[in-house]
C-alpha positions as protocol buffer text, in pm:
chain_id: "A"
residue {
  index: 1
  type: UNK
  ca { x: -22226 y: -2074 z: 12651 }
}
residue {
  index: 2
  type: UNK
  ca { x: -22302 y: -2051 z: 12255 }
}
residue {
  index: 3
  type: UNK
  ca { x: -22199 y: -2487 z: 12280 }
}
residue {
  index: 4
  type: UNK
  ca { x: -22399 y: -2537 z: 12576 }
}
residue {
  index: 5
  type: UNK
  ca { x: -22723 y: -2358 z: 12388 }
}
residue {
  index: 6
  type: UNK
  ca { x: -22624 y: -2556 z: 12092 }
}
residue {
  index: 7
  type: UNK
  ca { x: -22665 y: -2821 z: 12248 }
}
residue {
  index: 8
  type: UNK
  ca { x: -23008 y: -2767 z: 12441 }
}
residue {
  index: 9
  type: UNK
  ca { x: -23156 y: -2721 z: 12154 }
}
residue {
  index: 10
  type: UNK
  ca { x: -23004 y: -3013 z: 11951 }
}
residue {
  index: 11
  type: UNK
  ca { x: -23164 y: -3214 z: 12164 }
}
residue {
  index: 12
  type: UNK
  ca { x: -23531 y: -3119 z: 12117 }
}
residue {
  index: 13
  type: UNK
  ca { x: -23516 y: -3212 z: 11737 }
}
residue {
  index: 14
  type: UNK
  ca { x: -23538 y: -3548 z: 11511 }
}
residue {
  index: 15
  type: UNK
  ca { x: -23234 y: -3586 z: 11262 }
}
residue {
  index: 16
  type: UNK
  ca { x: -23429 y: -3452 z: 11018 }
}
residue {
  index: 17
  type: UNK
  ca { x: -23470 y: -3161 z: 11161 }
}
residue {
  index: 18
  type: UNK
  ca { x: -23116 y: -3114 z: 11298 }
}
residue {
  index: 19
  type: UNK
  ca { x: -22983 y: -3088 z: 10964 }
}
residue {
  index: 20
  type: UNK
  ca { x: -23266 y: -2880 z: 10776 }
}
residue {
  index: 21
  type: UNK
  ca { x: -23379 y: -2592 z: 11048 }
}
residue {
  index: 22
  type: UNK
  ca { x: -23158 y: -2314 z: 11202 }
}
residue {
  index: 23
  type: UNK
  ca { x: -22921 y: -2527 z: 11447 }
}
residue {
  index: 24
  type: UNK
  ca { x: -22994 y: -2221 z: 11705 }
}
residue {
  index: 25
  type: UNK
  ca { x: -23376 y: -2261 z: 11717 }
}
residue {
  index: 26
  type: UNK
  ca { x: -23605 y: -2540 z: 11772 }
}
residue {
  index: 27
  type: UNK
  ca { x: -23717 y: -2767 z: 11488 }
}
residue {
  index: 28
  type: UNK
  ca { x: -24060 y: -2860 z: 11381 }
}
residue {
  index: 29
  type: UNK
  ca { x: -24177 y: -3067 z: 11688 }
}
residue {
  index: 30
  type: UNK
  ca { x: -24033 y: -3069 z: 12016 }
}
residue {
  index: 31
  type: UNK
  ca { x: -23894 y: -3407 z: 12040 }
}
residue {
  index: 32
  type: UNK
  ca { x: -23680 y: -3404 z: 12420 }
}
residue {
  index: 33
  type: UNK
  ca { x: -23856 y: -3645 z: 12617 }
}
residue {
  index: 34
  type: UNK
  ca { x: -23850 y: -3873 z: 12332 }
}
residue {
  index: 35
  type: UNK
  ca { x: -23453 y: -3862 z: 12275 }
}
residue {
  index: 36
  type: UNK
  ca { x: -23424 y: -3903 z: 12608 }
}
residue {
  index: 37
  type: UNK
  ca { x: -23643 y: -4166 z: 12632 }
}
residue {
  index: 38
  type: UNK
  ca { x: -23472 y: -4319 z: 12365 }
}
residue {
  index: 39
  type: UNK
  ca { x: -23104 y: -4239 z: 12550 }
}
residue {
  index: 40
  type: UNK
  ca { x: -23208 y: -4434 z: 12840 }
}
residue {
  index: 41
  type: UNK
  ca { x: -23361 y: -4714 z: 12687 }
}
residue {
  index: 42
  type: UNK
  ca { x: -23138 y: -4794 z: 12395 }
}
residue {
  index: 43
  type: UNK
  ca { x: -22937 y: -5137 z: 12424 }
}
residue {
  index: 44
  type: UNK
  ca { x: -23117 y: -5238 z: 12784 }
}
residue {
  index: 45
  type: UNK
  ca { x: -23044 y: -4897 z: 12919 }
}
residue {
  index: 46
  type: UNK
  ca { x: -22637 y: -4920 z: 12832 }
}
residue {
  index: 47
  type: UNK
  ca { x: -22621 y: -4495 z: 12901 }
}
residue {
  index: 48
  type: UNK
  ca { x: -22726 y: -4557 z: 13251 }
}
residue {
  index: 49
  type: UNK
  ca { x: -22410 y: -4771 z: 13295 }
}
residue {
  index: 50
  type: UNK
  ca { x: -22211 y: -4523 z: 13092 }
}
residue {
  index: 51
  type: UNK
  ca { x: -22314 y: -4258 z: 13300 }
}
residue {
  index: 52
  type: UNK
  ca { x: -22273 y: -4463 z: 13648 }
}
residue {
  index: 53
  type: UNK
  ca { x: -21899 y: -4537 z: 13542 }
}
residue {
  index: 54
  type: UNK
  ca { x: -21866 y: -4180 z: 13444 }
}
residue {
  index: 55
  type: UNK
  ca { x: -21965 y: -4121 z: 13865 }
}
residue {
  index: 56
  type: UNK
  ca { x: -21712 y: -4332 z: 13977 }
}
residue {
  index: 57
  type: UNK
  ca { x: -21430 y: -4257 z: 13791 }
}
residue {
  index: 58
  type: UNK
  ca { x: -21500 y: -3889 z: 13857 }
}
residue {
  index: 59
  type: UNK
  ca { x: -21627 y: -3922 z: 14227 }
}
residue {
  index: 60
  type: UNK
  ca { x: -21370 y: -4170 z: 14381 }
}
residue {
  index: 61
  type: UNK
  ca { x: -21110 y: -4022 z: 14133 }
}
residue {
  index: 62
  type: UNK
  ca { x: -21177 y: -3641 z: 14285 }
}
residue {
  index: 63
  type: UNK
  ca { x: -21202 y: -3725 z: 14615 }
}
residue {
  index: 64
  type: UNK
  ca { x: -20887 y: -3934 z: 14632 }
}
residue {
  index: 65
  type: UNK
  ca { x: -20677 y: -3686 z: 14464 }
}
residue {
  index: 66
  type: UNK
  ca { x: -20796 y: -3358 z: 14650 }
}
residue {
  index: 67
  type: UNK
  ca { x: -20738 y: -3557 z: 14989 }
}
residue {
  index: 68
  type: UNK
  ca { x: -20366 y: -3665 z: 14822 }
}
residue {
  index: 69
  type: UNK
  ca { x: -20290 y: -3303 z: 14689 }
}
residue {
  index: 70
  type: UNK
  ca { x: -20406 y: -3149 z: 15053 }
}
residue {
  index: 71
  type: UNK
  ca { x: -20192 y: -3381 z: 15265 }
}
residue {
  index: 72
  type: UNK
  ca { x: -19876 y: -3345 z: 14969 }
}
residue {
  index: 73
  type: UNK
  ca { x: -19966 y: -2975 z: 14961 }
}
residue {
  index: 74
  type: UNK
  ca { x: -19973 y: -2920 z: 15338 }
}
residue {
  index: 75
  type: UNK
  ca { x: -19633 y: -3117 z: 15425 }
}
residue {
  index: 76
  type: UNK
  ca { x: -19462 y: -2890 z: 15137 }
}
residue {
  index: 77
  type: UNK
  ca { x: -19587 y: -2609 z: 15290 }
}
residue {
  index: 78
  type: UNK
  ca { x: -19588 y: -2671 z: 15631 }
}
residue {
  index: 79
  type: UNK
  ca { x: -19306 y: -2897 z: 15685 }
}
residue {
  index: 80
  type: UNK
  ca { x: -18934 y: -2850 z: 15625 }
}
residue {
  index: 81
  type: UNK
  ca { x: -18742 y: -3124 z: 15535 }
}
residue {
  index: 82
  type: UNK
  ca { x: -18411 y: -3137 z: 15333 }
}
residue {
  index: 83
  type: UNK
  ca { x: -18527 y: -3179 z: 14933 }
}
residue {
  index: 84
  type: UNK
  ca { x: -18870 y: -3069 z: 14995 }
}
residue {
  index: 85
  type: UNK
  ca { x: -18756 y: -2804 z: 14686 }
}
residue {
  index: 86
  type: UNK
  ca { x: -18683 y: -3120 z: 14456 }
}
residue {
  index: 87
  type: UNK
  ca { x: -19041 y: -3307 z: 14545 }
}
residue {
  index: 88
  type: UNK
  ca { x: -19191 y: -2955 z: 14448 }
}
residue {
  index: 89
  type: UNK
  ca { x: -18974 y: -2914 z: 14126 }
}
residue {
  index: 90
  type: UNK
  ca { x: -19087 y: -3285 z: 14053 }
}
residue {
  index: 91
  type: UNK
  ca { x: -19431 y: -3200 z: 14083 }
}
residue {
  index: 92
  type: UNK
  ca { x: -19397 y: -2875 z: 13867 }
}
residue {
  index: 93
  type: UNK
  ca { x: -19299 y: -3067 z: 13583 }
}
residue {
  index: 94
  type: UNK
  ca { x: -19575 y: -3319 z: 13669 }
}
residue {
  index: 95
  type: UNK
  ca { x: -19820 y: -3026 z: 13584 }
}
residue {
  index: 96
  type: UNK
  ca { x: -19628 y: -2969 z: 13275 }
}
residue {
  index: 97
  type: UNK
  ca { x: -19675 y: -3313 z: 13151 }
}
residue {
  index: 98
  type: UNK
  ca { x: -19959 y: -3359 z: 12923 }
}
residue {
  index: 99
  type: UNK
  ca { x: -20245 y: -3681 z: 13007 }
}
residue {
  index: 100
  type: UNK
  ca { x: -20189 y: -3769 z: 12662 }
}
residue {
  index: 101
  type: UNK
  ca { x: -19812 y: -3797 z: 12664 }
}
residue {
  index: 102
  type: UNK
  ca { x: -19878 y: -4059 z: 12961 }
}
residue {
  index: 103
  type: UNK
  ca { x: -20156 y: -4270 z: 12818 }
}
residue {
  index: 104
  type: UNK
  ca { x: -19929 y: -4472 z: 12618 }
}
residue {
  index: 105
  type: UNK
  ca { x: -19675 y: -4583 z: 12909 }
}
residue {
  index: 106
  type: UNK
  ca { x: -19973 y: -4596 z: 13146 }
}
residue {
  index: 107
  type: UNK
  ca { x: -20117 y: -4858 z: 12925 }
}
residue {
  index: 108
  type: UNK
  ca { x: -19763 y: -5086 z: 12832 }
}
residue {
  index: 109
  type: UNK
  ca { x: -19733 y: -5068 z: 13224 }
}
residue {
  index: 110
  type: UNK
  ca { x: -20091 y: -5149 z: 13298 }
}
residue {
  index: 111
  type: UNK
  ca { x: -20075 y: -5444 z: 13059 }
}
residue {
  index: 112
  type: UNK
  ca { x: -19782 y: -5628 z: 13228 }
}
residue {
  index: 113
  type: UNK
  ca { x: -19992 y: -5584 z: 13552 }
}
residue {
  index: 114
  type: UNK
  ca { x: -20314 y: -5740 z: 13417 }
}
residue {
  index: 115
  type: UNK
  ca { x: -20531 y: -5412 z: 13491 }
}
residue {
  index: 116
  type: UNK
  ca { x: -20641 y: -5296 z: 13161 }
}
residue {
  index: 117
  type: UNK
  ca { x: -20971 y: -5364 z: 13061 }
}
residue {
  index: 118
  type: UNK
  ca { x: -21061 y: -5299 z: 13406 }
}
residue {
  index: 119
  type: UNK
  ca { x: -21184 y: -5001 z: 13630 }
}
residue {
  index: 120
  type: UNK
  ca { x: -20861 y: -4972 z: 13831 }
}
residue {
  index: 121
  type: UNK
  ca { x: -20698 y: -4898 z: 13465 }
}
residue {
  index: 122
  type: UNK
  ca { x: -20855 y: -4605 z: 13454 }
}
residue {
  index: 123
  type: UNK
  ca { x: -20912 y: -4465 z: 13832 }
}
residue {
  index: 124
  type: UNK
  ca { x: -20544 y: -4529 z: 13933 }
}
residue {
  index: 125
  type: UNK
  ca { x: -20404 y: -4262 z: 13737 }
}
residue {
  index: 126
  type: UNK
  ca { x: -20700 y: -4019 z: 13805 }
}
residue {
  index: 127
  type: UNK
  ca { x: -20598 y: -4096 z: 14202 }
}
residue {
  index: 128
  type: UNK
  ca { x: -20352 y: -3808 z: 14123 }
}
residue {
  index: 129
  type: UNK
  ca { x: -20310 y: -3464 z: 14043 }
}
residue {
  index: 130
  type: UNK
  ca { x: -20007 y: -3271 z: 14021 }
}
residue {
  index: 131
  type: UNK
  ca { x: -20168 y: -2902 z: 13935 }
}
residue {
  index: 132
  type: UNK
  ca { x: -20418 y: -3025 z: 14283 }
}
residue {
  index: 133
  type: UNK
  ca { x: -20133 y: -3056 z: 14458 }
}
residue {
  index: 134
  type: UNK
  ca { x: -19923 y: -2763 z: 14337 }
}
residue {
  index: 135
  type: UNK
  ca { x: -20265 y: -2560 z: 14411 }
}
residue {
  index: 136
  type: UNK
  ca { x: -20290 y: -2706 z: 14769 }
}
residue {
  index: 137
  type: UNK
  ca { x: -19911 y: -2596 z: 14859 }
}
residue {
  index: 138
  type: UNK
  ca { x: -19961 y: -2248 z: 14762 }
}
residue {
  index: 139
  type: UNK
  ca { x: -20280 y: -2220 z: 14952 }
}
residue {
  index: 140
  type: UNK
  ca { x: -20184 y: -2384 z: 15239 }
}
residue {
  index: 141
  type: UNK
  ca { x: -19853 y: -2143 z: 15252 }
}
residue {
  index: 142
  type: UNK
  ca { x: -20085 y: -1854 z: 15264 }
}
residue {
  index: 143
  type: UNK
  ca { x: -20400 y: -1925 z: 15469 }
}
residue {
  index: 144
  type: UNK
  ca { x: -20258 y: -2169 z: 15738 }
}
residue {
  index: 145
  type: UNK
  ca { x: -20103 y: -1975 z: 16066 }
}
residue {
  index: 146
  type: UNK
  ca { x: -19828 y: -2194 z: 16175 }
}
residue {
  index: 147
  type: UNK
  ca { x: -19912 y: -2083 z: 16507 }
}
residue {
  index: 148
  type: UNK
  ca { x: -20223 y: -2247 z: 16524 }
}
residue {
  index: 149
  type: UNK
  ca { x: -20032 y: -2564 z: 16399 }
}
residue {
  index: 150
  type: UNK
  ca { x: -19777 y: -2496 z: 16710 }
}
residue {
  index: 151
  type: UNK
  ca { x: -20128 y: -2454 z: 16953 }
}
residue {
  index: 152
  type: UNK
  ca { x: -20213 y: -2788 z: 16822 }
}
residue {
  index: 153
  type: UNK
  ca { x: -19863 y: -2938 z: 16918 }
}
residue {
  index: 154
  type: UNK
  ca { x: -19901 y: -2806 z: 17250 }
}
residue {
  index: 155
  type: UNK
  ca { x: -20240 y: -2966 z: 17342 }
}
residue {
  index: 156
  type: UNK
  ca { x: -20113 y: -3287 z: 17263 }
}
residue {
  index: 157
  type: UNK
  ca { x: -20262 y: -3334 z: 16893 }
}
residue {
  index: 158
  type: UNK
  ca { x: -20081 y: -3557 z: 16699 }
}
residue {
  index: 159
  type: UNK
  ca { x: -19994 y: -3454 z: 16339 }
}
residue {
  index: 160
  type: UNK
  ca { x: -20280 y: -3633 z: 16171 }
}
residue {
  index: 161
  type: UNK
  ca { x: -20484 y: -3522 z: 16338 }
}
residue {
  index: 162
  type: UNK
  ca { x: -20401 y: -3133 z: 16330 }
}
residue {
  index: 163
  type: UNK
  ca { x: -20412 y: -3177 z: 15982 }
}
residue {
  index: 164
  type: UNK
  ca { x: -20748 y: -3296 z: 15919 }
}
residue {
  index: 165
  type: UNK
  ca { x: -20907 y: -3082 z: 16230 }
}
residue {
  index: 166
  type: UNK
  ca { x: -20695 y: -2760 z: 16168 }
}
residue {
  index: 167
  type: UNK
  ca { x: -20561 y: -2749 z: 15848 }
}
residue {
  index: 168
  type: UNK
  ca { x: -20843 y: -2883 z: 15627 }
}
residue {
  index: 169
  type: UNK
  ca { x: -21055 y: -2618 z: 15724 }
}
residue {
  index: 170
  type: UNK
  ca { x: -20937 y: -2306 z: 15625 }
}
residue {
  index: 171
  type: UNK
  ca { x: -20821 y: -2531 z: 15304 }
}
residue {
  index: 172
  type: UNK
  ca { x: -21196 y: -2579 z: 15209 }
}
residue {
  index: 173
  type: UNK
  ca { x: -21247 y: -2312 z: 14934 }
}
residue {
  index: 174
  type: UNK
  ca { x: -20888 y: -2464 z: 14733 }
}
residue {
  index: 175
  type: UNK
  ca { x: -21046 y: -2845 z: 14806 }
}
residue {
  index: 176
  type: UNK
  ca { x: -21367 y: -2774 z: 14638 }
}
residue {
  index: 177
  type: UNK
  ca { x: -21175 y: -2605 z: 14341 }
}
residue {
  index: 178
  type: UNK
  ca { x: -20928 y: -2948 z: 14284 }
}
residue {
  index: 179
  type: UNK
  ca { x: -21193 y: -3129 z: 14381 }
}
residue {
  index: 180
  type: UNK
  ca { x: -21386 y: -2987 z: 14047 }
}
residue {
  index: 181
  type: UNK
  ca { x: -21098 y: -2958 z: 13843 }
}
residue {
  index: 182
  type: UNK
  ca { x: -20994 y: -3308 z: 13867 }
}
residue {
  index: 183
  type: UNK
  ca { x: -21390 y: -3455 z: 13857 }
}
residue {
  index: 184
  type: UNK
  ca { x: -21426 y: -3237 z: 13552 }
}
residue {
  index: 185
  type: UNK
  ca { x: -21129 y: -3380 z: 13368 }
}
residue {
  index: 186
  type: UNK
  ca { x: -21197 y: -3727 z: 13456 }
}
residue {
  index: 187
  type: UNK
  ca { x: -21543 y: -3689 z: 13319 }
}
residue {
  index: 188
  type: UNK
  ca { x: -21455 y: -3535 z: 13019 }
}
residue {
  index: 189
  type: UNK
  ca { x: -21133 y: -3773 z: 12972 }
}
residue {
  index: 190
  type: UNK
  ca { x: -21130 y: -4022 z: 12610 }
}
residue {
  index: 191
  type: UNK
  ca { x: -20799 y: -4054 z: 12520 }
}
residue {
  index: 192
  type: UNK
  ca { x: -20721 y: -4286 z: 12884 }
}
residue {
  index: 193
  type: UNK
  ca { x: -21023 y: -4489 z: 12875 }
}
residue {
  index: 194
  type: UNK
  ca { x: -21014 y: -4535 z: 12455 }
}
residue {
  index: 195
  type: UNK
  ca { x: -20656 y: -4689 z: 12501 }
}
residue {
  index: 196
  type: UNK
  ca { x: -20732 y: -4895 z: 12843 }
}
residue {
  index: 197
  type: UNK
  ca { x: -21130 y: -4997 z: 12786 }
}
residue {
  index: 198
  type: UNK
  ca { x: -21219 y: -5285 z: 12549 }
}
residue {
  index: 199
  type: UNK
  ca { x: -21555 y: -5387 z: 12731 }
}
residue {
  index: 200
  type: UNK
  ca { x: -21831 y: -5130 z: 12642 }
}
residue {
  index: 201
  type: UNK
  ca { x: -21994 y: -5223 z: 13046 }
}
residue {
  index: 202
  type: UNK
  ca { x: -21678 y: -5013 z: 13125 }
}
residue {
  index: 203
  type: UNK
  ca { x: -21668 y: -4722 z: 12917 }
}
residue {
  index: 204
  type: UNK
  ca { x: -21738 y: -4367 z: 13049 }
}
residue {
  index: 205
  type: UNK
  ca { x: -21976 y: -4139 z: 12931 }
}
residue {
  index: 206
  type: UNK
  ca { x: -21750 y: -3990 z: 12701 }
}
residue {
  index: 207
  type: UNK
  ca { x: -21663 y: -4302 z: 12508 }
}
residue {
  index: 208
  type: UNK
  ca { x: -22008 y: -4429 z: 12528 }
}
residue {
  index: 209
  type: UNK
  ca { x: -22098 y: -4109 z: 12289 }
}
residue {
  index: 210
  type: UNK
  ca { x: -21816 y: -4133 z: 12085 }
}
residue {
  index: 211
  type: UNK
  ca { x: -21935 y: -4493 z: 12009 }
}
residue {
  index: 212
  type: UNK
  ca { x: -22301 y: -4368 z: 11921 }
}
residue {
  index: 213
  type: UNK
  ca { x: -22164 y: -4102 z: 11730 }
}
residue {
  index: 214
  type: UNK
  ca { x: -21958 y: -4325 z: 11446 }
}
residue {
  index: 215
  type: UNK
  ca { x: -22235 y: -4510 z: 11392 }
}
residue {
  index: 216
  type: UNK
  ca { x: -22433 y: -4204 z: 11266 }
}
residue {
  index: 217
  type: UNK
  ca { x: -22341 y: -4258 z: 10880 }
}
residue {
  index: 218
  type: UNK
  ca { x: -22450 y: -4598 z: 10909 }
}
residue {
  index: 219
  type: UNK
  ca { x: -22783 y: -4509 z: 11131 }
}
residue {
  index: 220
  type: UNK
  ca { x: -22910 y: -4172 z: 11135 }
}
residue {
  index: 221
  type: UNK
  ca { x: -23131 y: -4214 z: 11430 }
}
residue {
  index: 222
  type: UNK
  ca { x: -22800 y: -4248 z: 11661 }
}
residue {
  index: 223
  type: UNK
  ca { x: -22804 y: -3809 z: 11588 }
}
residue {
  index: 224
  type: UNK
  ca { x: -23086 y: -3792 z: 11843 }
}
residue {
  index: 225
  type: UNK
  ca { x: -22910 y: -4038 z: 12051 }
}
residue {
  index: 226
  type: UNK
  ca { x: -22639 y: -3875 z: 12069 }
}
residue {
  index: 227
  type: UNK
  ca { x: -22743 y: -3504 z: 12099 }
}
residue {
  index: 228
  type: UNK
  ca { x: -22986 y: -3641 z: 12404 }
}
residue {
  index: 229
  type: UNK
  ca { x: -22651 y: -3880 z: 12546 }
}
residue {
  index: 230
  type: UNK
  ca { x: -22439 y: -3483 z: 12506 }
}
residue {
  index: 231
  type: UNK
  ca { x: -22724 y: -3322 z: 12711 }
}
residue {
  index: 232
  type: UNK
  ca { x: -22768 y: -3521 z: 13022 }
}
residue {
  index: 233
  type: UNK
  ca { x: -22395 y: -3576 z: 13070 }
}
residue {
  index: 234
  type: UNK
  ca { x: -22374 y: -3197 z: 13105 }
}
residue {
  index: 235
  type: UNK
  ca { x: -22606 y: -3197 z: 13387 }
}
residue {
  index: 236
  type: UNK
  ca { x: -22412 y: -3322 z: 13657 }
}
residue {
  index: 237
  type: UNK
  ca { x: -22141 y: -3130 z: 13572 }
}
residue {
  index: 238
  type: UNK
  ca { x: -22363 y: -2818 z: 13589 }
}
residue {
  index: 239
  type: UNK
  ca { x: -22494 y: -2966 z: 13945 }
}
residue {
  index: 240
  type: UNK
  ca { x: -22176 y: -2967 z: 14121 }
}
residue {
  index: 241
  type: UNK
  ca { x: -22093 y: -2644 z: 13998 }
}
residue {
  index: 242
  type: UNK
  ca { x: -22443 y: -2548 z: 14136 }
}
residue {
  index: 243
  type: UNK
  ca { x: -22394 y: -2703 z: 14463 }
}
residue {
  index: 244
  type: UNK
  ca { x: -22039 y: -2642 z: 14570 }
}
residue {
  index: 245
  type: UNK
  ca { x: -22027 y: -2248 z: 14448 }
}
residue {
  index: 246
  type: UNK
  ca { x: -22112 y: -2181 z: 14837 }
}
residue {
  index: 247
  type: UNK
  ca { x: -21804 y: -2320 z: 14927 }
}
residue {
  index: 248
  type: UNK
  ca { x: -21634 y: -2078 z: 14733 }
}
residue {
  index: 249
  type: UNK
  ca { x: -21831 y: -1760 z: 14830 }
}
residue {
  index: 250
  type: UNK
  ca { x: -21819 y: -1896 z: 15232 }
}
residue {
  index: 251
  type: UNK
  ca { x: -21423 y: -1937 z: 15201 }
}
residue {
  index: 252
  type: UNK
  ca { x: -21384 y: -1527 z: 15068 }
}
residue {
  index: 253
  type: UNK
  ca { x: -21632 y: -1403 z: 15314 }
}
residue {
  index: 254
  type: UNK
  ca { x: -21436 y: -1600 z: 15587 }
}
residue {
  index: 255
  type: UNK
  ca { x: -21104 y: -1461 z: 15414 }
}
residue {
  index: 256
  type: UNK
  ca { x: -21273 y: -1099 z: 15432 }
}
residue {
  index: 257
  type: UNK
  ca { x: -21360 y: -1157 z: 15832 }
}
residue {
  index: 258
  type: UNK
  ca { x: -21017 y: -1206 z: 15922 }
}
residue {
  index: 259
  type: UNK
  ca { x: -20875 y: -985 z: 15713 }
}
C-alpha cells in the first residue's frame, strides 16, 4: 500500500513541490483537481483515449480469455479423451512461458500478417491465458458433480448448453478471479504494446505514461502530468476489485452451504 499512498499524495503537489517536501505528506498547496485537470486536457484530451484503449484491451481481452480458459478448463476436466494429459502438459509449460519471451515472435509473426500497429496486435494475444485455463481445470475437477452433468444428459441438454447453464455456475468465484488476473495484466502490460504500437491514438495507458514520463527532463511540468495520469489509471483497477469481491465471498458461502 506504501506505492499506492505514494502515489495519492504525488498527485496533490506541483513539481516543485514533489521534489522539495516529504514525498509522504502533502506539499504547499493542494494542487489535485488541477493535475487532473491538466491530465485530461493535455494534447485535446489524448489520456482519455489512452485510458479508453486501456478498457478495451483489458475488457474484451478478460472476458474472452476467462470464457476460453472455462470451456478449455471444463473439457480437461470433465471430458476424457485420449491425450487430454499432453493438451494439459502443453498448457503447463504455457504458464511457464514468460509474456516477454513471446513479444518478440508475436511481433515478426504479426508483421508478416499486416496487424501491428493495430488493436488486434495487441488483443489477440491477451485472448488467451494459460495460468486461466490451468486455474479453470482444477476448479472445475473439484466443484462440478459429474452427476449433475449426467442429469443434464438425461433431460435432453445438449453439451453446450450444460456447460454454460450447469457448469458456469458453480465456476463463478474461479471466473471472476481469471477474469481479474488477466484484465489486470493487460492493463498493466508495456513491453507488448511498446514493440507492436507506433501510433500514440493506440497506446494503452501504460505507454501513454511512459511517454509523458521521458519527457520530464526536457519539461518539468509533465511530473504533475504524470503523477495525476499514475492516479486515475489506478482507479479502475481498484473498482473492479471493489465490485466483483462479492463474487468471491458469495462463491465460499455457497461452498460452506453444501459442504
Amino acid at each position: 500500500m506504501v506505492p499506492l499512498y505514494w502515489v495519492v499524495i504525488a498527485a496533490t503537489k506541483t513539481t516543485g513541490d514533489l521534489f522539495s517536501t516529504n514525498g509522504f505528506w502533502f506539499g504547499g498547496s493542494f494542487e489535485l483537481f488541477e493535475n487532473l485537470r491538466m491530465v485530461f486536457t493535455y494534447d485535446d484530451g489524448i489520456f482519455l483515449r489512452w485510458l479508453g484503449n486501456s478498457l478495451l484491451y483489458s475488457g474484451v481481452g478478460g472476458l474472452v480469455a476467462t470464457y476460453l480458459a472455462a470451456a478449455g478448463g471444463y473439457a480437461l476436466a470433465k471430458y476424457e479423451f485420449r491425450g487430454s494429459n499432453v493438451v494439459f502438459a502443453a498448457v503447463l509449460g504455457g504458464v511457464l512461458v514468460p509474456g516477454t519471451a513471446t513479444a518478440l515472435p508475436l511481433f515478426l509473426l504479426f508483421s508478416r500478417l499486416g496487424l501491428t500497429d493495430t488493436y488486434w496486435s495487441v488483443l489477440i494475444p491477451s485472448l488467451v491465458s494459460p495460468f486461466g485455463l490451468f486455474l479453470c481445470r482444477v476448479y472445475a475437477q473439484a466443484s462440478i458433480d459429474s452427476s449433475l452433468l449426467e442429469s443434464g444428459r438425461l433431460d435432453g441438454a445438449g453439451e453446450l448448453r450444460i456447460f454454460h447453464e450447469l457448469a458456469l455456475r458453480p465456476m463463478t468465484p474461479v471466473l471472476v478471479t481469471v477474469f481479474l488476473f488477466q484484465a489486470v495484466s493487460i492493463w498493466n502490460n508495456y513491453f507488448l504494446p511498446l514493440i507492436m504500437l507506433g501510433d500514440q491514438d493506440l497506446y494503452p495507458i501504460t505507454l501513454g505514461i511512459e511517454n509523458w514520463r521521458a519527457q520530464t527532463d526536457r519539461l518539468p511540468e509533465f511530473y504533475q502530468l504524470t503523477t495525476g495520469g499514475v492516479l486515475v489509471s489506478i482507479v479502475p483497477l481498484v473498482i473492479a476489485v471493489i465490485v466483483l469481491q462479492r463474487f468471491w465471498r458469495g462463491g465460499l458461502t455457497e461452498g460452506a452451504v453444501k459442504g
